[in-house]
C-alpha positions as CSV (number, residue, x, y, z in Angstrom):
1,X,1.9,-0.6,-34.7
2,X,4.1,1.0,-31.9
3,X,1.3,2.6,-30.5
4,X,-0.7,-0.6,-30.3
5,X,2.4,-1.9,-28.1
6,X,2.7,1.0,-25.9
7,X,-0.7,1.1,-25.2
8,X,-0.8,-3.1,-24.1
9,X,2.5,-2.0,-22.1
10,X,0.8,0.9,-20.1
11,X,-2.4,-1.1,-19.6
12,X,-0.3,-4.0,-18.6
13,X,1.6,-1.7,-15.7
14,X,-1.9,-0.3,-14.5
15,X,-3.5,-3.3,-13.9
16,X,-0.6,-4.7,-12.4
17,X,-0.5,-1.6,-10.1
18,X,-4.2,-1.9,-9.4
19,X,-3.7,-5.9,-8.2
20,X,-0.5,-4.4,-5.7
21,X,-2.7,-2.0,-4.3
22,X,-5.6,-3.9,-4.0
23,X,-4.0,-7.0,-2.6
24,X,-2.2,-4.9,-0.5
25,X,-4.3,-4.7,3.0
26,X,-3.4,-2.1,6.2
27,X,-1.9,-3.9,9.0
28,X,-5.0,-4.5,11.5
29,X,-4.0,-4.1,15.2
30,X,-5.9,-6.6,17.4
31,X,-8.0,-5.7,20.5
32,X,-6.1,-6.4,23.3
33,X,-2.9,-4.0,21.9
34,X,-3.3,-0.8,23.7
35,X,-1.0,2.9,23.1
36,X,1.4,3.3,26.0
37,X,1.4,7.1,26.8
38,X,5.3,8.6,26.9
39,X,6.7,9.7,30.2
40,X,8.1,13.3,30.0
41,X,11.7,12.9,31.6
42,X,12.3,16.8,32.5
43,X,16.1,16.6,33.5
């Protein structure tokens, strides 16, 4: 019987993992968002 319940419990935390991750998306940086190059201050 416990074994029954652990193994809902683990399936239930995968798939809740698996729905984070998959609703989590990368930030996406638009076009006009350019890298500024760093100026080497040499005091």
């Amino acid at each position: 019987m416990w074994i029954v319940l652990f193994i809902v419990a683990v399936l239930f935390v995968l798939g809740s993992a698996l729905i984070l991750l998959r609703s989590a998306k990368m930030p996406e940086i638009p076009d006009n968002v350019k890298a500024q190059s760093y100026e080497e201050d040499d005091d």
